[in-house]
PDB file with one MODEL, atoms N, CA, C and O in Angstrom:
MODEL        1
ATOM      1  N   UNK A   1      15.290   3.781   1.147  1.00  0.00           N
ATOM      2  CA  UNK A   1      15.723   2.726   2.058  1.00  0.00           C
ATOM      3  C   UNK A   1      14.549   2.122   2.808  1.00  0.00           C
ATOM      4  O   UNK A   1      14.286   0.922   2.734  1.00  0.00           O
ATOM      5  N   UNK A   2      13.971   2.841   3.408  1.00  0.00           N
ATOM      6  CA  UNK A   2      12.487   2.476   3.803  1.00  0.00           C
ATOM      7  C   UNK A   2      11.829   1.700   3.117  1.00  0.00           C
ATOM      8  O   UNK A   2      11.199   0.874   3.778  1.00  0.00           O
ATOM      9  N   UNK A   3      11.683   1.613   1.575  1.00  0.00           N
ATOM     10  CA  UNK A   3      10.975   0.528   0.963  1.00  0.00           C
ATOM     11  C   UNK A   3      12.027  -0.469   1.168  1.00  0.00           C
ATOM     12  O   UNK A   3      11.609  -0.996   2.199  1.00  0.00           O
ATOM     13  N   UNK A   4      13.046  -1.042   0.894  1.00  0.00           N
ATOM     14  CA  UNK A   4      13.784  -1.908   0.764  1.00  0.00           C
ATOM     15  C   UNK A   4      13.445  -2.563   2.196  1.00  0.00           C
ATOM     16  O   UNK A   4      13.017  -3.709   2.056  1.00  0.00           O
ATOM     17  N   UNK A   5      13.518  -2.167   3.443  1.00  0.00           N
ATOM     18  CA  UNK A   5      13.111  -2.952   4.573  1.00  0.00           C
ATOM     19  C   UNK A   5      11.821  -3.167   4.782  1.00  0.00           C
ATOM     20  O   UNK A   5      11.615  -4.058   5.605  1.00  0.00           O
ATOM     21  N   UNK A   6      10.683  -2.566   4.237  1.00  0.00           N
ATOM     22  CA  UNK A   6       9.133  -3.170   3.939  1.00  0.00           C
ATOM     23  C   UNK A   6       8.966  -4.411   3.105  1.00  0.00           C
ATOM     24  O   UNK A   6       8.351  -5.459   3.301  1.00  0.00           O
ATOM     25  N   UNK A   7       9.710  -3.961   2.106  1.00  0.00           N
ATOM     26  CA  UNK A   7       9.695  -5.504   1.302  1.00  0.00           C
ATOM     27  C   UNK A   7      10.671  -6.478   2.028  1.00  0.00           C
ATOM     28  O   UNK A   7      10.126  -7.535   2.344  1.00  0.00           O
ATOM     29  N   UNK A   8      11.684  -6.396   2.288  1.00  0.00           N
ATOM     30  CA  UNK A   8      12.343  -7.099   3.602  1.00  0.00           C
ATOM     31  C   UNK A   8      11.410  -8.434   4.509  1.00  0.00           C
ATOM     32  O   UNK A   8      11.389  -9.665   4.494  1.00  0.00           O
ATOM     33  N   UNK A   9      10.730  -7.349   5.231  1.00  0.00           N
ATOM     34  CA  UNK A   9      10.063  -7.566   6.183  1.00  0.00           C
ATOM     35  C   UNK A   9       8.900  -8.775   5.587  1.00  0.00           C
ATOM     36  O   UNK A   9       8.899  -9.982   5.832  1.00  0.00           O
ATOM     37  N   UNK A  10       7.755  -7.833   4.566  1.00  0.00           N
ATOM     38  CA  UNK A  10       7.259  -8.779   3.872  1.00  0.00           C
ATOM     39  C   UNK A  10       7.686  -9.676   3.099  1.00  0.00           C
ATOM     40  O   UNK A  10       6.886 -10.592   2.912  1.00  0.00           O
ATOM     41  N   UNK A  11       8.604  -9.745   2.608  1.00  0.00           N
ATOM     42  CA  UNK A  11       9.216 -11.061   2.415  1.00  0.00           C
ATOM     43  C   UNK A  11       9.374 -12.308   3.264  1.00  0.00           C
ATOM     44  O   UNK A  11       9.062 -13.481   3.056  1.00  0.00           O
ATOM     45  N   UNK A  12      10.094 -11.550   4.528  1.00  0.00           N
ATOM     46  CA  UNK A  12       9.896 -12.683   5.532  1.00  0.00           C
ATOM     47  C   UNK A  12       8.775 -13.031   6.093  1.00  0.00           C
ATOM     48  O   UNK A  12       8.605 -14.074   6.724  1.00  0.00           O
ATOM     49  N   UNK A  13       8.034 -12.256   5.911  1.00  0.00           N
ATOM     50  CA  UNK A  13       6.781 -12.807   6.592  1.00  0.00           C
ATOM     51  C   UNK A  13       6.122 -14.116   5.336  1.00  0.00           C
ATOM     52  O   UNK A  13       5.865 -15.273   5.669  1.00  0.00           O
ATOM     53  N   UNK A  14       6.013 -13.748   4.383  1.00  0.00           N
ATOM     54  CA  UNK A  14       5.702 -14.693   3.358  1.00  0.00           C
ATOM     55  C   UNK A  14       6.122 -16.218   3.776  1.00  0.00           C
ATOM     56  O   UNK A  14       5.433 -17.199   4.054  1.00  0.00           O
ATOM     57  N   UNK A  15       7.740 -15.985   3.696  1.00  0.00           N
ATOM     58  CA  UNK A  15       8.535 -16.833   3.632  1.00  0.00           C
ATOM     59  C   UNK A  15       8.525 -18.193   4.534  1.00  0.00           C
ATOM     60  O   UNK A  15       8.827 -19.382   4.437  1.00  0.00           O
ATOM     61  N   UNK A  16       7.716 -16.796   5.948  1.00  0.00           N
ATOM     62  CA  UNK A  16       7.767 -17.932   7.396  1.00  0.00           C
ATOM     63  C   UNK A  16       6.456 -18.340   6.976  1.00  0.00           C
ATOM     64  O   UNK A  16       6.564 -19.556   7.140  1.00  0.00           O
ATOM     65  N   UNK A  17       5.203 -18.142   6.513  1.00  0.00           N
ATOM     66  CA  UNK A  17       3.936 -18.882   6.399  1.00  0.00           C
ATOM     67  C   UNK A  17       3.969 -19.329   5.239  1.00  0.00           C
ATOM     68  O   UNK A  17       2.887 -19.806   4.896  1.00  0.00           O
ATOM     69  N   UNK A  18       4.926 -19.385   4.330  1.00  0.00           N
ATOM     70  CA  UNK A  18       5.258 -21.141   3.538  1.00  0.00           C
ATOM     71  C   UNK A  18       5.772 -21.688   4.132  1.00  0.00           C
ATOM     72  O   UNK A  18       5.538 -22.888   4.275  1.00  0.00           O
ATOM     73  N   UNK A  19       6.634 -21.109   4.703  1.00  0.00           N
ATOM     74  CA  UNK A  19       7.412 -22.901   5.889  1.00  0.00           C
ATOM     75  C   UNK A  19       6.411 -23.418   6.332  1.00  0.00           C
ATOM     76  O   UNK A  19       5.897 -24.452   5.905  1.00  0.00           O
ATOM     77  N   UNK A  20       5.774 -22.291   7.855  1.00  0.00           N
ATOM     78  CA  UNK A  20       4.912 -23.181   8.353  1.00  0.00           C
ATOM     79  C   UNK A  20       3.954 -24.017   7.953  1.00  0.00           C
ATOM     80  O   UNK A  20       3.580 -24.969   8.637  1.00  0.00           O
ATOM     81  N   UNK A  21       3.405 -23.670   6.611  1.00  0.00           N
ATOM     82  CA  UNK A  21       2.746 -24.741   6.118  1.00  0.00           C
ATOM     83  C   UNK A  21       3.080 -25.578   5.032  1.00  0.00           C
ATOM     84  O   UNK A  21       2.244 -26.193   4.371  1.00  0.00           O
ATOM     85  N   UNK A  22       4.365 -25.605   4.836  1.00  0.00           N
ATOM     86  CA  UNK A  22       4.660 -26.807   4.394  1.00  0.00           C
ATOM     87  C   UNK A  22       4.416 -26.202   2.600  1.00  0.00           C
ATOM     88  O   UNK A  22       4.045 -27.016   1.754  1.00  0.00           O
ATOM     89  N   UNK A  23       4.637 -24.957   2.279  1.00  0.00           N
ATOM     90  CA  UNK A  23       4.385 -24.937   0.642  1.00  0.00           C
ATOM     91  C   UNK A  23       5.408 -24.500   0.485  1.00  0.00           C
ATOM     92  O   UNK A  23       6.312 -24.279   1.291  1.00  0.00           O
ATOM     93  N   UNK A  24       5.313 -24.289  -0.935  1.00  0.00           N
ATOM     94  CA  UNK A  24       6.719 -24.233  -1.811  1.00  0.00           C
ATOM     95  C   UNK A  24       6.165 -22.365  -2.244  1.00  0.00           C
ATOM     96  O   UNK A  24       5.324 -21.492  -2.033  1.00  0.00           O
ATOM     97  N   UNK A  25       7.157 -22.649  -2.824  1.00  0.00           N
ATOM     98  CA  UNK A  25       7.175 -21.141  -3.757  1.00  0.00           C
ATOM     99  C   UNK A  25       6.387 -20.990  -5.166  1.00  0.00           C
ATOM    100  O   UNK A  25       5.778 -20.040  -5.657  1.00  0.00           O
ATOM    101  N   UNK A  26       6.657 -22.377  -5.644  1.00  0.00           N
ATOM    102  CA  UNK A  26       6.251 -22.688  -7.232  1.00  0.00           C
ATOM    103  C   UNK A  26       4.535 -23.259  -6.718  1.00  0.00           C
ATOM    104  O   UNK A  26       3.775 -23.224  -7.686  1.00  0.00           O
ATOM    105  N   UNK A  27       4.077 -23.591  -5.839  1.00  0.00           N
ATOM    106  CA  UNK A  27       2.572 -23.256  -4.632  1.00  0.00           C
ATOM    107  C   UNK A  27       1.924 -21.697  -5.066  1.00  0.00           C
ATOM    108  O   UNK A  27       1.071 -21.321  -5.870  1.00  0.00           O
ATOM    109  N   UNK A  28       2.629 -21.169  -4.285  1.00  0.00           N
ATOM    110  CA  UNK A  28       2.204 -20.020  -4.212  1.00  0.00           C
ATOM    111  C   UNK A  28       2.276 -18.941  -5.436  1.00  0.00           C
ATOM    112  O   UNK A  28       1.755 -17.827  -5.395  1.00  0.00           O
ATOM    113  N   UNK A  29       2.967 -19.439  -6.457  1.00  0.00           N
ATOM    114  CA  UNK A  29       3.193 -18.776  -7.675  1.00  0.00           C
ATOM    115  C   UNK A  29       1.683 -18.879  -8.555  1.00  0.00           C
ATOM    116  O   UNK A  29       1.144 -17.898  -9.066  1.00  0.00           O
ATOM    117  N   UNK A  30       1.132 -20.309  -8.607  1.00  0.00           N
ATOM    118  CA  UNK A  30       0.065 -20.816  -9.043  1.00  0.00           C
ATOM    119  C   UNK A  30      -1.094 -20.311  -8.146  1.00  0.00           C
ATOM    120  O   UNK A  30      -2.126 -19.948  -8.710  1.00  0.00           O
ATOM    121  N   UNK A  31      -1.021 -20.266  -7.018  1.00  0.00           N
ATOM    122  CA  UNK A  31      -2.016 -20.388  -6.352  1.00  0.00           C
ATOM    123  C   UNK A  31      -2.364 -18.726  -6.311  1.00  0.00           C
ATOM    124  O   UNK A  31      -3.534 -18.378  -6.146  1.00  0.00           O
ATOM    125  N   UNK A  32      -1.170 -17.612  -6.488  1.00  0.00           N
ATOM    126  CA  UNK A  32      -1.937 -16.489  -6.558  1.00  0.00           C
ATOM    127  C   UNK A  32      -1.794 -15.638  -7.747  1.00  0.00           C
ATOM    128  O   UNK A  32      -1.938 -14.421  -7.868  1.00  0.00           O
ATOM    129  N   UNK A  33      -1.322 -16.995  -9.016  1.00  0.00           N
ATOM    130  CA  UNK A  33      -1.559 -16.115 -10.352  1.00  0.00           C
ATOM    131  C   UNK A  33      -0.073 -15.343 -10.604  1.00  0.00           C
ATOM    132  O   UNK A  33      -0.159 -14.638 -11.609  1.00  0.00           O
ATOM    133  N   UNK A  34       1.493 -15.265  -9.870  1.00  0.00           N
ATOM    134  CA  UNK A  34       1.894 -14.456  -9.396  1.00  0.00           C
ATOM    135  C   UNK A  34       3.011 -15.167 -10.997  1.00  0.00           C
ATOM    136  O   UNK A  34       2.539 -16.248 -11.351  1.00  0.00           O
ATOM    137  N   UNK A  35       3.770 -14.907 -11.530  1.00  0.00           N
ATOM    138  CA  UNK A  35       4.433 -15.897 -12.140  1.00  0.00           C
ATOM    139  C   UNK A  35       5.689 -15.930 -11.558  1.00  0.00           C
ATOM    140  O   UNK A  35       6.257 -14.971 -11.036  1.00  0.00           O
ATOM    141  N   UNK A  36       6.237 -17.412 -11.695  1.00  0.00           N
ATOM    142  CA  UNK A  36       7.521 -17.819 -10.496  1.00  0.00           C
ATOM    143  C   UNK A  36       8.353 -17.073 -10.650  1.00  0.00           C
ATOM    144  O   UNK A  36       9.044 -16.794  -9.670  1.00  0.00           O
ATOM    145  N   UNK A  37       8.652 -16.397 -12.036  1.00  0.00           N
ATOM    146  CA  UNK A  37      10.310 -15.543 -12.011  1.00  0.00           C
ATOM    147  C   UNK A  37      10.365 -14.407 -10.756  1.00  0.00           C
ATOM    148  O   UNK A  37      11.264 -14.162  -9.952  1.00  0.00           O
ATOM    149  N   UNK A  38       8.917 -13.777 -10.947  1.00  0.00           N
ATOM    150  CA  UNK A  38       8.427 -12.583 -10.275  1.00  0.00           C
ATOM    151  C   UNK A  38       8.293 -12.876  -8.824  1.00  0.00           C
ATOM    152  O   UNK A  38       8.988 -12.185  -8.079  1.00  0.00           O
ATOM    153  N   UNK A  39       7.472 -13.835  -8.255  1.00  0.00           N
ATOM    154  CA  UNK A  39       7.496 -14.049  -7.329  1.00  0.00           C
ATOM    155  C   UNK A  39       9.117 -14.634  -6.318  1.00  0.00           C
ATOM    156  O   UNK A  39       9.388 -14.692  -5.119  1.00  0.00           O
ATOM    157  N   UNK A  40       9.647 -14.873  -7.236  1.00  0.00           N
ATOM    158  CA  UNK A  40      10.722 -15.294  -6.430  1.00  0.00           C
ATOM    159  C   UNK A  40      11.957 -14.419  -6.454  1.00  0.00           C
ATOM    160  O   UNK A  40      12.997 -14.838  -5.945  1.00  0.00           O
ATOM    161  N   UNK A  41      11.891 -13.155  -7.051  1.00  0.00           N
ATOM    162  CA  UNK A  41      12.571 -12.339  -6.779  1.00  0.00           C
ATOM    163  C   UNK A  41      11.421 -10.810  -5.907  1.00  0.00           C
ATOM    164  O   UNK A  41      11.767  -9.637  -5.767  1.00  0.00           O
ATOM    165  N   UNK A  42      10.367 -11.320  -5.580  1.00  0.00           N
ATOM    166  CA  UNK A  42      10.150 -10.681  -4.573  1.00  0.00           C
ATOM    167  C   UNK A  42       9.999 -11.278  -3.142  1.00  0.00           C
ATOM    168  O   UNK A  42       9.124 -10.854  -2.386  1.00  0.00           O
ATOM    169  N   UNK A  43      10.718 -12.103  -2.838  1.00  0.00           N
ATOM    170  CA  UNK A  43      10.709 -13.105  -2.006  1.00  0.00           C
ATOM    171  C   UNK A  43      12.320 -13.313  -1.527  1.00  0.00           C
ATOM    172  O   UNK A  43      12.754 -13.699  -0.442  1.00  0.00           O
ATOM    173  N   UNK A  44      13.039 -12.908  -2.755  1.00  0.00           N
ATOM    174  CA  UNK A  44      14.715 -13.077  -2.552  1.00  0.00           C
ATOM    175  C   UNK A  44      15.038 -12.757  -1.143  1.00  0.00           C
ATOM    176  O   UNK A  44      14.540 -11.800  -0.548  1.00  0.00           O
ATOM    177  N   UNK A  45      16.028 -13.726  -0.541  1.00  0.00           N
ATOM    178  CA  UNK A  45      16.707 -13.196   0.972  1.00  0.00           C
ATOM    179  C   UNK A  45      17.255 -12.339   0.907  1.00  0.00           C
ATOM    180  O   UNK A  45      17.000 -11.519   1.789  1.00  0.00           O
ATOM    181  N   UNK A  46      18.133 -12.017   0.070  1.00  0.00           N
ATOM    182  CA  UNK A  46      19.186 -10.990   0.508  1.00  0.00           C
ATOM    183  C   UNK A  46      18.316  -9.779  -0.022  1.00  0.00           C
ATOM    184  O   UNK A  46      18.407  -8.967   0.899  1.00  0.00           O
ATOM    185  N   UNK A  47      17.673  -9.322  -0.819  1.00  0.00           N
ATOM    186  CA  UNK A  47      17.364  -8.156  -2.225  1.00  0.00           C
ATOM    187  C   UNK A  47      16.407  -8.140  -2.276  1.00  0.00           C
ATOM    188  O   UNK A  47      16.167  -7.737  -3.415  1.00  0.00           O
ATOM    189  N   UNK A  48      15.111  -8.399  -1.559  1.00  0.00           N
ATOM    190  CA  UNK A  48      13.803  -8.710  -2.427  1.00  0.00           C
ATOM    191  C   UNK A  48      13.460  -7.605  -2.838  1.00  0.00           C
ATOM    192  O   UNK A  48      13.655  -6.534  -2.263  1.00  0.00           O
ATOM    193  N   UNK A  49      12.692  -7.853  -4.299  1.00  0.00           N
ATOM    194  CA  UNK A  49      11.668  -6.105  -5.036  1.00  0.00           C
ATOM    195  C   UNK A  49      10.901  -6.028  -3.958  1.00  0.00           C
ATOM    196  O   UNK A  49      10.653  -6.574  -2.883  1.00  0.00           O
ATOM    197  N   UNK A  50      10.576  -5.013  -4.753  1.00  0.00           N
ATOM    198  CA  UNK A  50       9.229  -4.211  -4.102  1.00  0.00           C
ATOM    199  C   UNK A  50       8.054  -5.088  -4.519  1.00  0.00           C
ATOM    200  O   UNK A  50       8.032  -5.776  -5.540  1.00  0.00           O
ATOM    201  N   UNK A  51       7.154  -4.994  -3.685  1.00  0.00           N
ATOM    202  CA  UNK A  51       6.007  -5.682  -4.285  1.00  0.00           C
ATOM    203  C   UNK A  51       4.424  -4.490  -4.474  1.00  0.00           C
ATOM    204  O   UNK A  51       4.050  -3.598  -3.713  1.00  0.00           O
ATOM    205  N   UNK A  52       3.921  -4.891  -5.561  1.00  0.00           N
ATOM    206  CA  UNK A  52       3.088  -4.039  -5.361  1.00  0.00           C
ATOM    207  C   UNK A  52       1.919  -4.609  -4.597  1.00  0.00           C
ATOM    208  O   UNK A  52       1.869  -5.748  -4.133  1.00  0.00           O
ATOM    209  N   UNK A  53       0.809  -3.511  -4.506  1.00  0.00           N
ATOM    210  CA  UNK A  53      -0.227  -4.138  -3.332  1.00  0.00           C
ATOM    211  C   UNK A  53      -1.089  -5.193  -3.885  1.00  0.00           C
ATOM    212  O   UNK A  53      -1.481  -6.090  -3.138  1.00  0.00           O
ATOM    213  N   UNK A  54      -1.482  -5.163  -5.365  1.00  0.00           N
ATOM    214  CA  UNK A  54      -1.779  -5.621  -6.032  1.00  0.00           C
ATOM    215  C   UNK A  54      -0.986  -7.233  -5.360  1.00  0.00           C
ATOM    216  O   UNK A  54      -1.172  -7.972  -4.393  1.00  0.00           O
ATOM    217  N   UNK A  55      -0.070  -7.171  -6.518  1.00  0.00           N
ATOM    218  CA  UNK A  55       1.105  -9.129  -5.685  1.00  0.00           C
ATOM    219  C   UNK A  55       0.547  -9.135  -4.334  1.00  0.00           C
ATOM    220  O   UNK A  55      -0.050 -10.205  -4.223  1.00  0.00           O
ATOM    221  N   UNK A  56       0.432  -8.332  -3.046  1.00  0.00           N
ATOM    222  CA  UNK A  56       0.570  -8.533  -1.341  1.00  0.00           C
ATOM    223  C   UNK A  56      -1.198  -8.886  -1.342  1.00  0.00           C
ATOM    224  O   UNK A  56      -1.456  -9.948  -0.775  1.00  0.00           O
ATOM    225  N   UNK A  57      -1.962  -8.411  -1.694  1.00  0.00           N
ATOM    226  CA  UNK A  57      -3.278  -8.765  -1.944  1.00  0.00           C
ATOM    227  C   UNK A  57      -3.476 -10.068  -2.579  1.00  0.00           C
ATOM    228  O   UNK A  57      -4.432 -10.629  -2.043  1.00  0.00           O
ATOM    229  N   UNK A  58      -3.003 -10.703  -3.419  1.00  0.00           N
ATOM    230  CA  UNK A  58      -3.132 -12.248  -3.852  1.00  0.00           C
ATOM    231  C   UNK A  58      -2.364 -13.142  -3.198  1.00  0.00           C
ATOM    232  O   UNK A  58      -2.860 -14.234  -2.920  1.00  0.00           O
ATOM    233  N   UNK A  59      -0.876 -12.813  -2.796  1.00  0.00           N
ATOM    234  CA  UNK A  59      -0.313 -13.624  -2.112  1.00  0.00           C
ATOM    235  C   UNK A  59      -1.038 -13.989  -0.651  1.00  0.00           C
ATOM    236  O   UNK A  59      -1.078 -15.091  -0.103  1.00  0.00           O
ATOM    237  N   UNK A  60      -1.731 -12.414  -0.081  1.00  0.00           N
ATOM    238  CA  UNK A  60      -2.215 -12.996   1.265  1.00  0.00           C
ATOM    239  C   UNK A  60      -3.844 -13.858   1.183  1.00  0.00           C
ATOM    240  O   UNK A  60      -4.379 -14.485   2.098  1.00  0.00           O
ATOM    241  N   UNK A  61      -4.316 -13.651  -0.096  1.00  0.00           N
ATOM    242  CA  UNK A  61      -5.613 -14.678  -0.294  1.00  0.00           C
ATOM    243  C   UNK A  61      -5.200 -16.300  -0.769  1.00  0.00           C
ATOM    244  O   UNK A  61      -5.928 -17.158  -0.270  1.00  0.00           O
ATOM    245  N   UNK A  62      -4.342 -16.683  -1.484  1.00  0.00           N
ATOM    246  CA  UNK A  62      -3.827 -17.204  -1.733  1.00  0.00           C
ATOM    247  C   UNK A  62      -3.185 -18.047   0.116  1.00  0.00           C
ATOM    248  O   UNK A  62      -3.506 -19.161   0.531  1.00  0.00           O
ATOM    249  N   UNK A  63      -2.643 -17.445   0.530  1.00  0.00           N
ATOM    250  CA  UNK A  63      -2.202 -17.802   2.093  1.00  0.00           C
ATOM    251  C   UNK A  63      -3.018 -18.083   3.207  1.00  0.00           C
ATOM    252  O   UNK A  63      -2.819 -18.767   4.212  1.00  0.00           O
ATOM    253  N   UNK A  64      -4.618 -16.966   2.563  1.00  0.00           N
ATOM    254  CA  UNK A  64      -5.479 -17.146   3.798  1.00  0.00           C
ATOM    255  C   UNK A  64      -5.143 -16.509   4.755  1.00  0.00           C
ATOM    256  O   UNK A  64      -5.459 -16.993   5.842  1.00  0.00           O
ATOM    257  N   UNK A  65      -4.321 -15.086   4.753  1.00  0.00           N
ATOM    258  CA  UNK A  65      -3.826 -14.508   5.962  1.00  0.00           C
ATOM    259  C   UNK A  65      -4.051 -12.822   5.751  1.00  0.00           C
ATOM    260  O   UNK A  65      -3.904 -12.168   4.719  1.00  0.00           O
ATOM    261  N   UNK A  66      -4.363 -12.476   6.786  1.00  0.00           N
ATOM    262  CA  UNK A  66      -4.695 -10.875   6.535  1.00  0.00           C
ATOM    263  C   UNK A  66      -3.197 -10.289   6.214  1.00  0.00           C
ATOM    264  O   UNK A  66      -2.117 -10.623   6.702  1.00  0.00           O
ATOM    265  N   UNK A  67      -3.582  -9.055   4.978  1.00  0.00           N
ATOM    266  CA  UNK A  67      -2.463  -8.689   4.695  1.00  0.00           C
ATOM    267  C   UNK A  67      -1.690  -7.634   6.033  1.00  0.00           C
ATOM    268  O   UNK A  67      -0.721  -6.949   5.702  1.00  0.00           O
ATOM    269  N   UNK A  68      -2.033  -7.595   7.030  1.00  0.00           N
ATOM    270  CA  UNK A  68      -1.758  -6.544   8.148  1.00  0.00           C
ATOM    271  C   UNK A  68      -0.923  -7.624   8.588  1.00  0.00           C
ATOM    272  O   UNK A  68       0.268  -7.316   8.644  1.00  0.00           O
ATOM    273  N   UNK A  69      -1.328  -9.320   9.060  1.00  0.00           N
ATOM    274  CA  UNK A  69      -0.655  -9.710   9.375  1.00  0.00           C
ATOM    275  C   UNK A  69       0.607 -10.320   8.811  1.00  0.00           C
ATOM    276  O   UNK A  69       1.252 -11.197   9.384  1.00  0.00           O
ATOM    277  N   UNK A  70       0.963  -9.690   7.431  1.00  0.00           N
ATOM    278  CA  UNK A  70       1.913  -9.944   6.567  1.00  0.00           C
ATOM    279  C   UNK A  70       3.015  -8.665   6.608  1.00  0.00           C
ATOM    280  O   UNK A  70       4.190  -8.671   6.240  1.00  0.00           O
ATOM    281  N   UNK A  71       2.319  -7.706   7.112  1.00  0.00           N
ATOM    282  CA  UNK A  71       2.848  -5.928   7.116  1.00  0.00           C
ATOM    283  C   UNK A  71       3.788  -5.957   8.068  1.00  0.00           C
ATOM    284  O   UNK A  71       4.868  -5.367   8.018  1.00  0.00           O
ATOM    285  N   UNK A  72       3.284  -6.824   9.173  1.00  0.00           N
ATOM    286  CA  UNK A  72       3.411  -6.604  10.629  1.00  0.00           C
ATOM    287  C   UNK A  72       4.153  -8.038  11.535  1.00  0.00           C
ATOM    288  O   UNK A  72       3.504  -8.984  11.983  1.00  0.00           O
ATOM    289  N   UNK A  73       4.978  -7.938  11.587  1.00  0.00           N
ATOM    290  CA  UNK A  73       5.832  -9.460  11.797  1.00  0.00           C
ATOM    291  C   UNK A  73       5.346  -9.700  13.635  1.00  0.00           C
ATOM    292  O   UNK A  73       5.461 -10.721  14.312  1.00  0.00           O
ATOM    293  N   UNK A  74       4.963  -8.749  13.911  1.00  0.00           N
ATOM    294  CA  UNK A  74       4.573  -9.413  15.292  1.00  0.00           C
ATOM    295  C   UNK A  74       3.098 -10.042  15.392  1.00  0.00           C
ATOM    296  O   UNK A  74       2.727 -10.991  16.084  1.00  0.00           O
ATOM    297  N   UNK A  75       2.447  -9.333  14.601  1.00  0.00           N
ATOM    298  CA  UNK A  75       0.823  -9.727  14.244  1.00  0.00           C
ATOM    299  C   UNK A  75       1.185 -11.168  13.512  1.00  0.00           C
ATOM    300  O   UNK A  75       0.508 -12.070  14.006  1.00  0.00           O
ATOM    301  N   UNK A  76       1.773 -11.467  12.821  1.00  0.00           N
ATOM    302  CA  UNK A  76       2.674 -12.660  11.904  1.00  0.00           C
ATOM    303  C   UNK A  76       2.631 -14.142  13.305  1.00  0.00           C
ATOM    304  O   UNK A  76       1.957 -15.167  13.409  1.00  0.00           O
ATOM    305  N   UNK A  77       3.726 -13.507  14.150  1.00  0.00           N
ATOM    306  CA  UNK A  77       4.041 -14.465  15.416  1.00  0.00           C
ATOM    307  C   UNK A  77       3.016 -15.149  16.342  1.00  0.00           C
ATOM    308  O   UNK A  77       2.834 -16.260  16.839  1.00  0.00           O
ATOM    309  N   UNK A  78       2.241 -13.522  16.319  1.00  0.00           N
ATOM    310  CA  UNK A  78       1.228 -14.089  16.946  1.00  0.00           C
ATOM    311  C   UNK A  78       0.071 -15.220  16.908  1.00  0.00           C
ATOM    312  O   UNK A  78      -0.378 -15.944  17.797  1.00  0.00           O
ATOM    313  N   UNK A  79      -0.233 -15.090  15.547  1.00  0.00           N
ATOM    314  CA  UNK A  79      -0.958 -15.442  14.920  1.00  0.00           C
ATOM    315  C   UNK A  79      -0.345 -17.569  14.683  1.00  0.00           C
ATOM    316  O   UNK A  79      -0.981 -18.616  14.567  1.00  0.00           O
ATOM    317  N   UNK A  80       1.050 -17.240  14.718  1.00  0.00           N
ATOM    318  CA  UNK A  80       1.645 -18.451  14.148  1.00  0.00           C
ATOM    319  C   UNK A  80       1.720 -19.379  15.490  1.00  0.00           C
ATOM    320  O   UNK A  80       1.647 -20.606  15.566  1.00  0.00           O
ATOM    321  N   UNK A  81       1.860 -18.569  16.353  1.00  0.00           N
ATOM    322  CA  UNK A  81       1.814 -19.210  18.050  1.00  0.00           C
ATOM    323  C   UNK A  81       0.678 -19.767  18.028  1.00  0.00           C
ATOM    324  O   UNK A  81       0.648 -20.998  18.018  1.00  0.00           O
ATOM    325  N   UNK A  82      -0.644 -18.955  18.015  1.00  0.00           N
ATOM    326  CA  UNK A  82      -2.250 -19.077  18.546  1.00  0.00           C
ATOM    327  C   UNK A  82      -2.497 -20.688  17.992  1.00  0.00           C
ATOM    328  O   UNK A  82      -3.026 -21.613  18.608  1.00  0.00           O
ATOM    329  N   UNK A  83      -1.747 -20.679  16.187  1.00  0.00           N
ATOM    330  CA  UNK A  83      -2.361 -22.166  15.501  1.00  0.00           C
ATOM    331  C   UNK A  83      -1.358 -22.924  15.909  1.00  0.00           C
ATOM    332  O   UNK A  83      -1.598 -24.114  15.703  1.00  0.00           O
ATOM    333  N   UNK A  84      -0.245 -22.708  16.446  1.00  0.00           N
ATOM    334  CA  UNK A  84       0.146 -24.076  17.270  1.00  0.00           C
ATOM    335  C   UNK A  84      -0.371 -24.326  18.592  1.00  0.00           C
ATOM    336  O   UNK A  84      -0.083 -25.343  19.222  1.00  0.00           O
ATOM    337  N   UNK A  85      -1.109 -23.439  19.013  1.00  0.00           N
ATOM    338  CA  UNK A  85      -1.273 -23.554  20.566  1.00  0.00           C
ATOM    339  C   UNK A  85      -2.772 -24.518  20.034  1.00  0.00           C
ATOM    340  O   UNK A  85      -2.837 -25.715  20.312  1.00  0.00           O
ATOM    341  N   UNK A  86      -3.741 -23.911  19.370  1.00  0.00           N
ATOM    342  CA  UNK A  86      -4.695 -24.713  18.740  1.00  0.00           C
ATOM    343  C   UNK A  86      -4.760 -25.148  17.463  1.00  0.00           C
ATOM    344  O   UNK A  86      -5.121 -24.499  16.481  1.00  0.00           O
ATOM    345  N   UNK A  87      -4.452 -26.103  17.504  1.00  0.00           N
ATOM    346  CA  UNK A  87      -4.603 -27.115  15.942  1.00  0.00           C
ATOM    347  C   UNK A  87      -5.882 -27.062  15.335  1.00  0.00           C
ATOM    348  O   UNK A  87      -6.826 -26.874  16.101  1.00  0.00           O
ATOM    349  N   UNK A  88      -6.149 -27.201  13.980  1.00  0.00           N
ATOM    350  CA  UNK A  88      -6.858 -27.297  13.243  1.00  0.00           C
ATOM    351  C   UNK A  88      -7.746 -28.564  13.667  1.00  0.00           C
ATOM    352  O   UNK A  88      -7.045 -29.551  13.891  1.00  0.00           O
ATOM    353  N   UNK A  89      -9.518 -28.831  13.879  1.00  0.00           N
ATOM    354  CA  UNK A  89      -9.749 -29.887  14.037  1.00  0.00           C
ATOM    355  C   UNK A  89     -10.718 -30.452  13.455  1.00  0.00           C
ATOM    356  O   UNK A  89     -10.949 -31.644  13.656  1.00  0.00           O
TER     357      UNK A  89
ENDMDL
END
């Protein structure tokens, strides 16, 4: 059960730093090599797989985001606050 809410978790975290920036899924499929069937059933809302560290290691280079702050949904928030508080310039 414990894995099922890690991948959970990382899922959502994924999920919220494609929103926030505006990418897709079929993005991030390309962009970390991941192929779409796979990636999008580790990404699923209700069910997501497991991912291995291997997938969480490309998806977070691919994202540009430390994988801790992908582990860790408050490190996630934080992080998502700081770049709205300062914009890119």
């Amino acid at each position: 059960m414990a894995d099922g809410l890690l991948s959970a978790r990382v899922a959502r975290s994924i999920r919220a730093v494609l929103a926030d920036e505006r990418l897709t899924q079929e993005w991030l499929a390309e962009a970390s090599g991941i192929p779409m069937r796979t990636l999008a059933r580790r990404l699923h809302v209700r069910q997501p797989s497991a991912m291995s560290i291997e997938e969480l290691a490309r998806i977070s280079a691919a994202l540009d985001v430390d994988i801790a702050d992908l582990l860790d949904e408050s490190r996630l928030s934080a992080r998502r606050l700081g770049s709205r508080l300062h914009p890119p310039t």
